[in-house]
Each structure stands twice: as C-alpha cells, then as structure tokens.
N, C-alpha and C positions, 0 to 999 in steps of 0.2 A: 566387528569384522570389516563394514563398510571403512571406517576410519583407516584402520592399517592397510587393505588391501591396497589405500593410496602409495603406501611405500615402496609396492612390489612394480619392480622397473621395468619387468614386462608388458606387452600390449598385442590384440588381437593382430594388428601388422606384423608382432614377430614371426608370426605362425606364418601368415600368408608370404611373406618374405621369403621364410628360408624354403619355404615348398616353389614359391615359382623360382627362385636360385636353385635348385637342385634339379627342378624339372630344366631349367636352362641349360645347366652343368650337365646334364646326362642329353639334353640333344645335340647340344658342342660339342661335347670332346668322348663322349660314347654314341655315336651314333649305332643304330642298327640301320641299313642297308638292306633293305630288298631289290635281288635282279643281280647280274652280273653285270650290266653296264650302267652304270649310276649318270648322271649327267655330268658334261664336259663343266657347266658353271657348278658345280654341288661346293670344290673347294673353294673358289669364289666366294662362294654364299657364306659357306662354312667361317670363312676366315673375317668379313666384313660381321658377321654373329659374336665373333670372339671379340670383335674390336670395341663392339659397340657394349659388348656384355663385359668388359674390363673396364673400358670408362666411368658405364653408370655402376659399377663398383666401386671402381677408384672415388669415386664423389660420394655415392652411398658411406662408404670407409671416413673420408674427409670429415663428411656430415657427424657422424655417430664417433669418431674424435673430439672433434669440435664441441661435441656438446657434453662429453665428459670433460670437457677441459673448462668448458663456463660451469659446469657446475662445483668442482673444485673450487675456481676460484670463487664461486658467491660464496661457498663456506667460508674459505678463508676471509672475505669482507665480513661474511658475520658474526662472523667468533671476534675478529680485530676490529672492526671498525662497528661494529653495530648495527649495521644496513638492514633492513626489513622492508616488508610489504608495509604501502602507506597506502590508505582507501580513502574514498569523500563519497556519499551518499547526496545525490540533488534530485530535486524534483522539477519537471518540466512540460512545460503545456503546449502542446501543440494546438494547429489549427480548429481543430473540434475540439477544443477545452478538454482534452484528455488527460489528464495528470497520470507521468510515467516515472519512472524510479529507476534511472540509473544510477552505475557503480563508476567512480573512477579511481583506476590503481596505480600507480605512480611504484619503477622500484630504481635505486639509484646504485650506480658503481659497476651494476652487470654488464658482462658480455654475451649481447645476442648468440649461438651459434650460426656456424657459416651453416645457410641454405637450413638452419635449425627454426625453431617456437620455443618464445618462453609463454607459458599461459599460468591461469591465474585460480583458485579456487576458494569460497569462503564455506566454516561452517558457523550454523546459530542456532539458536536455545536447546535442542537434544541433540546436538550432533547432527544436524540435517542438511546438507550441503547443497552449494547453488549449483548451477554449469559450471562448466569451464569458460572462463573468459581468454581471449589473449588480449596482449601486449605486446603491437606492432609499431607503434610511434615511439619516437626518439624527441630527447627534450635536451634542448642545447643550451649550451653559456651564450648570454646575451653577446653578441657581434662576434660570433666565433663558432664554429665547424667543430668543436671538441664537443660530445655527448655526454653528458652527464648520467642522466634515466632515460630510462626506459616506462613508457606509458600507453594507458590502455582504456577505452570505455565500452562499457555494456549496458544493456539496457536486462534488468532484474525483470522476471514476474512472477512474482510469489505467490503460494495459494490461496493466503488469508490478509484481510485490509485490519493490520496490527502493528504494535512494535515488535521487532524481533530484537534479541540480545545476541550480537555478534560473539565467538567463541574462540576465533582461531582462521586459521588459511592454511594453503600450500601452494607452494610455485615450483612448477616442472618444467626441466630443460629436456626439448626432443628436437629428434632428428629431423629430418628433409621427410625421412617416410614415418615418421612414429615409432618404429621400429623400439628404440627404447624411452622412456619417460622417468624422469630420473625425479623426485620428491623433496621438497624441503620444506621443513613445516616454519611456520608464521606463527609470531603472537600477536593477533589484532584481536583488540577487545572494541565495545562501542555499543548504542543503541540505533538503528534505523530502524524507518515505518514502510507500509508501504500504503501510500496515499488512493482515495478513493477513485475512482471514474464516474465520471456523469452518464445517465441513464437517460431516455426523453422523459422532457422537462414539460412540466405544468403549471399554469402560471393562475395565482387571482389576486381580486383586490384588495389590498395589504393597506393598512395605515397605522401609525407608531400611537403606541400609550401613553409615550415615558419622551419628557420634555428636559432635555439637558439643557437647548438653547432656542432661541427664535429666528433660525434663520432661512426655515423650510414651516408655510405658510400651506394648511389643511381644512377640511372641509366641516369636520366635526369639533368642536371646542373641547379640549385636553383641560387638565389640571395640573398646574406650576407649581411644582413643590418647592419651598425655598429653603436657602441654604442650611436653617437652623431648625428646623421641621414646622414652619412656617409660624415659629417666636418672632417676635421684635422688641425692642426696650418702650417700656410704657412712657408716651407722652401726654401733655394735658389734652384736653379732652375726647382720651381713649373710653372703652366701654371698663371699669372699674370689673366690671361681671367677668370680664376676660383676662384678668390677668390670672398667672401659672402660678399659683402659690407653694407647689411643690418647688416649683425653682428658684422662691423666694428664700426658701426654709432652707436652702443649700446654700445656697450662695448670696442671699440678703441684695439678689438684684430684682426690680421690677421688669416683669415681661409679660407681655401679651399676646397672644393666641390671634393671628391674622386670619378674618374670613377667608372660606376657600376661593382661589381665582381660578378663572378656567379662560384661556387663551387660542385663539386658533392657528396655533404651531405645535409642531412636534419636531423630534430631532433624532430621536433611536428607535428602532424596529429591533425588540428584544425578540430572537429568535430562542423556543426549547425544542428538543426532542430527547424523550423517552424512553433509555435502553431497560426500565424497568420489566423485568419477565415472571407473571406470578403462574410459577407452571411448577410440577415436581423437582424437588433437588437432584434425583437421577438423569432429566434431560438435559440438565446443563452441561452431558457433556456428551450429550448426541453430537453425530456429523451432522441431522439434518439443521439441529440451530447453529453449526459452525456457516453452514452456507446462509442461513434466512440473516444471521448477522452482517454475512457479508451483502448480500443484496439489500436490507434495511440501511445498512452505511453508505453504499452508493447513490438511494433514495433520498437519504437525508442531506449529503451533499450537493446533489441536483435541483433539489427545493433550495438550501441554500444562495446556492450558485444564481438561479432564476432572479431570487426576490434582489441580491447584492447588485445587479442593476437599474436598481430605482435608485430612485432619488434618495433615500433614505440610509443612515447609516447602519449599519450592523451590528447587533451586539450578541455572540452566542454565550447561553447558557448553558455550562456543563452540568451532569448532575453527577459527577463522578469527581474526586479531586486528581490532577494532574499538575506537573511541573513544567510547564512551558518555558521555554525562553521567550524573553521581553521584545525581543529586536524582532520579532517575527510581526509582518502583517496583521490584520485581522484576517485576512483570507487564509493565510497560511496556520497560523493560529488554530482559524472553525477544523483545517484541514487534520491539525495535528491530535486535535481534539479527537473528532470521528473518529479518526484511525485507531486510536489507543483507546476508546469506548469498548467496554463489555456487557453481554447479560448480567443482569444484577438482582438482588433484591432487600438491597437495602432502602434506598426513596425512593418512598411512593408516589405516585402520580400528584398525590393532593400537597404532598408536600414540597414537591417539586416545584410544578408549576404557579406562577403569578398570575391570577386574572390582571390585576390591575396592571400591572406592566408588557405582561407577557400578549404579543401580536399573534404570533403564530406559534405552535407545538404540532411536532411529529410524534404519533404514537404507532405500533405495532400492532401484530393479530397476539402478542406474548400480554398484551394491557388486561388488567383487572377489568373486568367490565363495569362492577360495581365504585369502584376509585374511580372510573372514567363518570359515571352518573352523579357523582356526589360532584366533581369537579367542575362540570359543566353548567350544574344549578350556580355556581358562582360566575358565570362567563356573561359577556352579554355578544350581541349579533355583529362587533366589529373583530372577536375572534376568529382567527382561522385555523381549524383542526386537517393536518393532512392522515389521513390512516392509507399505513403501507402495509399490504396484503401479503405476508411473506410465504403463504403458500405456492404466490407465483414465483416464489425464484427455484421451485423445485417441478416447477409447470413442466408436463410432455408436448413433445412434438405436435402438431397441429398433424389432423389425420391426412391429409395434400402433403405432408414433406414425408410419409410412411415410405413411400416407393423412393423417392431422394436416400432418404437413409439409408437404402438397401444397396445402391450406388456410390456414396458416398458416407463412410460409417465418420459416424462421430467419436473422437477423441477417447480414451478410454482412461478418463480423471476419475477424480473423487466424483462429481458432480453428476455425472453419467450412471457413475454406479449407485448413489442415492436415489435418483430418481426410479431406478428400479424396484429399487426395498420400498418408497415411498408411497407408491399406491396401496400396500396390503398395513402398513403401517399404522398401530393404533395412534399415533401421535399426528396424523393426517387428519382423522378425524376429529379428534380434540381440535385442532386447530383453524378449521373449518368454521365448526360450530361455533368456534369462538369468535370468528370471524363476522357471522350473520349476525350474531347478536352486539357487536361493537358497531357494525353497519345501522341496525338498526337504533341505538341507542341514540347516535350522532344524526340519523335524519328525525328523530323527534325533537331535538336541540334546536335551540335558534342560532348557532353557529354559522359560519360558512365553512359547509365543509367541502376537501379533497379526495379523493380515491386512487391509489394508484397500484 
C-alpha cells in the first residue's frame, strides 16, 4: 500500500490550499459586513486583497503548470531516450572519524519546474524506502551555460550497519506549494552498505605475530617463517637427520627442514573478531540482537580504528566469506567487512581464531564460554582479547537524566522501544549471565584483556 500510495498525486498541502483559497475567496469577494457604515478605506483594502490574492494565483497556476509540463516531458525522455535516475553511494569521514553514507542522484534531460522541486526517493530489500531527497543543483557542459542534469546529494541514515540491496526509485515533479506531486518510478538496482561509527575508543599494547618483512624492528623475538615452509635444497654438510623424505619420494629432490629462526621484527598485526553467537536459533531474529549487532560492529570498528595508527600494518580477518572489491584500502576493506558481518553459527571460536598469528580478537556476550576456555589455553600473554558487553547497547538512562527525559522525550525508534521490553526480558538475563562468566574466564587467563 505504502508502494502505490507513492503514485497518488495528491498531498496534505492540497487540503490546506484549497481551504485557505476558499477562506480567502469568501472574505474577497463575499464579504459579510456588520454596521451600516463600513470604513471609507474597507474598498481600498478590499481591492489591494484581490490584487494580491490574483497574483499569488496567477503564479500558484504557473507553478502547478509548469510542473505538469516537466513531467510529460521526463516521460517522454524516458520512453525515447532512456533517461533515468542514476545514484553513487560514498562514504565520508569527517572530523571525528565519523563514517557517514551519503546518496548522490544525478537525473539528466529534465526540466526543473518554474518556482517547482524535483526530489528523489529509493526503496531496498522489502520495499523500505529512504527520505525524500531533492535535487537542487544543475550540472553544466564544460565551458557553456547549457544544463544538461540535474543533481542532488543526501546524506542516508539507515537503521542497521549492513548491506542493503537497492530495488527501485521515484522521482516527483511539485509545485512551488506542494500542492500536487506527480510520480515516476525508476529502475535502479545495486548493493550499498551502510558503514560503521566510531564509539570511544580504548587503546593497549599491541605487538604483531606474523613477520612478512623486517622493516619494523620489536621487543619480543617472532618466528620467520620462510617462503617454502622453512625447506631448503640440501647442501654438503647439512644434518642428513633433516632432510624431507616425503618430498624426496615426490619429486626425487633433496630438501631440508631449516632450524626455526626467531628475529626481532614483525610486520602485520593480524586483527580477528567474532560474530560467532552460540544462543537459540529463535533469537536470531530478535530486535534486541539486531541492535547488540549493531553496537558490537561499531565496537569492533573503533578497536580497529585505534590500533591502524601504530606502527604496524593491518591485516583483518573475516570469519565469514565475502566479495570484496580489490581497489579498496585496507581501511575500507575492514569497513566493508564489518558492515556486511552477521550472527552466525557456523565457525567456532577455536576454529576461527589463530593463536600463533592472530594479535588481537574481539569477542561478544553471544561467545561460547567454553570455546572461549579451550582457546585461550592455547594463547600466551602477548594476546589481546577485547570483550564487548552488548547488553550495554540496550543500557537505560542513567537515573540524573530521569527528569531530562521528562523535558526532553527521546526519539521514538526501534531502539527506545526495545529498551523497554528489555528489562523484563528473558534473554537479558541469559545474557548477563553470560556475560559474568566470559568476564571471569578471561581474568583467569594470562591474556591482556579489554572491556568495553
């Protein structure tokens, strides 16, 4: 119903329109009169009412012209010439490292209406549609005054840090007052994400496992693994006890098994986290884990974010497979990653994670507690485990902002309304529990651990 209703040309300005035109119309040109002696200026007045209520008609009229007549012609461009809504999706950081997700629409061939809006609308994956955007700027031929399109940017904010699968558009031609909005549906298809935000950030001391090169010089002595899983061709007097006879029997070449070397460089700081959830298959598709995902993604990003200014390079580890494009960063990359990460429960924690490589992991209050014990006997104290508490992203008001609230009500989202069901919530408690005991499992470890 929401879909179609787009087509219906009316809008709540019709209403208000014709009723203050009518109320205008009956003080104009029907007055009622009380008294027998009305005022010497009354036709004056009367007559500079009419003037001015005939003008903003006359233009009102132009306007709502006007813009049936850009819409005729878009049809006509589209049926003939093929013209459509063209979008780009970018992502952009401002001063507090905020990662924001606007939309830019680009339409070509149209004409604006006079004192008119063309604006702009997308839907995605069930038909769920954005704002309306408009499309106020004009896009010229290089060294020339002729207008080709018409363009427009918004800034997007969606409810969930995911991919969404683009569906469709419309773009409506309206008047000066709104008065009418006229429809025309788009085929744009596509994938956009909508990328994380950084949360406060916490920082510790980090050092890489995994030695690609020597050209960042550490405190602890690593192990060089070399290029052929640390073989080399047997020369005279090798240790005869060391050669690979298995690689003999293949290939009838001599090779030998190189003592291990341990160097004081490292070069990558293999970063994991955890969307592993070993909880009932019916909560995966609670609201409250749509939100704990979404504040687990912005956590993982902000640990991210913190450690990518050392010295060290980055390497994220998914545990989920995805199709990235190649030309992306590594920043952009980890980012595309997170975003498109879900609850899961296919890899386990243990088979996930790399002690020997892996520097740091993010885990959840959703982690096995017992996959987290068996893990950690394989870790040693240059691990760093962050555990992100996701019952705070459904935390109440602090009882000092009680009276604020009552002054200034909070937003009335998804988010607002979970936290209410949340308190009496069996799955609060589950998660809790689960919580104290991942807490305490990790301060028996000789990790370095995080809390957040």
């Amino acid at each position: 119903m929401r879909y179609g209703w787009q087509y219906f040309p009316f809008t709540l300005n019709t209403v208000l329109c014709v009723l203050a035109g009518w109320g205008v119309y009956k003080l104009l040109y029907k007055p009622t009169l009380k008294g027998d002696d009305p005022s010497p200026f009354m036709p004056f007045i009367v007559l500079m009412g009419k003037l001015a209520f005939g003008f903003a008609g006359a233009l009102i009229l132009l306007s709502i012209l006007s813009t049936f007549a850009s819409y005729f012609y878009y049809l006509w461009l589209r049926s003939h010439k093929g013209y459509k809504l063209q979008v780009e999706f970018t992502t952009e950081t401002n001063k507090g490292k905020k990662n924001k997700l606007f939309l830019n629409a680009r339409l070509e061939g149209v004409i604006r209406p006079i004192l008119g809006f063309i604006k702009g609308r997308l839907y995605y994956d069930d038909n769920v549609m954005t704002d309306r955007f408009s499309m106020l700027s004009n896009k010229r031929k290089e060294q020339s005054l002729w207008r080709v399109a018409i363009t427009g940017k918004s800034r997007l904010n969606l409810p969930d840090i995911k991919e969404y699968e683009l569906k469709g558009g419309f773009i409506y031609f309206q008047d000066m007052l709104h008065i009418f909005s006229l429809a025309v549906s788009q085929s744009v298809s596509g994938h956009f994400y909508q990328p994380p935000v950084l949360e406060d950030s916490t920082d510790a001391d980090v050092f890489p496992k995994k030695t690609e090169s020597m050209d960042v010089r550490i405190e602890q002595l690593r192990r060089v693994e070399g290029e052929y899983l640390n073989y080399k061709d047997f020369e005279a007097g090798d240790d005869v006890r060391r050669i690979v006879w298995k690689v003999y029997a293949k290939n009838r070449e001599l090779v030998v098994r190189t003592p291990e070397m341990f160097e004081p460089y490292a070069s990558h700081l293999y970063f994991y986290a955890s969307f592993h959830a070993a909880v009932k298959a019916q909560w995966m598709s609670e609201g409250y884990l749509k939100e704990m995902l979404n504040y687990f993604k912005n956590n993982v990003w902000t640990i991210y974010d913190t450690l990518s200014h050392k010295e060290w390079d980055m390497r994220y580890v998914p545990d989920q497979s995805f199709n990235i494009p190649e030309q992306l960063t590594d920043e952009e990359r980890a980012a595309r990653i997170i975003s498109n990460s879900v609850w899961h429960n296919d890899a386990s924690l243990q088979q996930y994670f790399n002690p020997r490589t892996g520097a740091v992991l993010c885990i959840s209050s959703l982690t096995d507690p017992q996959e987290l014990t068996n893990m950690l006997d394989r870790c040693d104290a240059s691990t760093v485990v962050y555990f992100i508490k996701l019952s705070n992203a459904l935390k109440h008001f602090a009882p000092l902002n009680l009276l604020g609230r009552l002054i200034f009500l909070p937003p009335d989202d998804r988010l607002s309304k979970l936290r209410t069901s949340w308190t009496f919530s069996p799955i609060r408690f589950q998660v809790q529990k689960k919580e104290k005991e991942i807490e305490e499992i990790l301060k028996r470890s000789n990790v370095v651990m995080g809390i957040l």
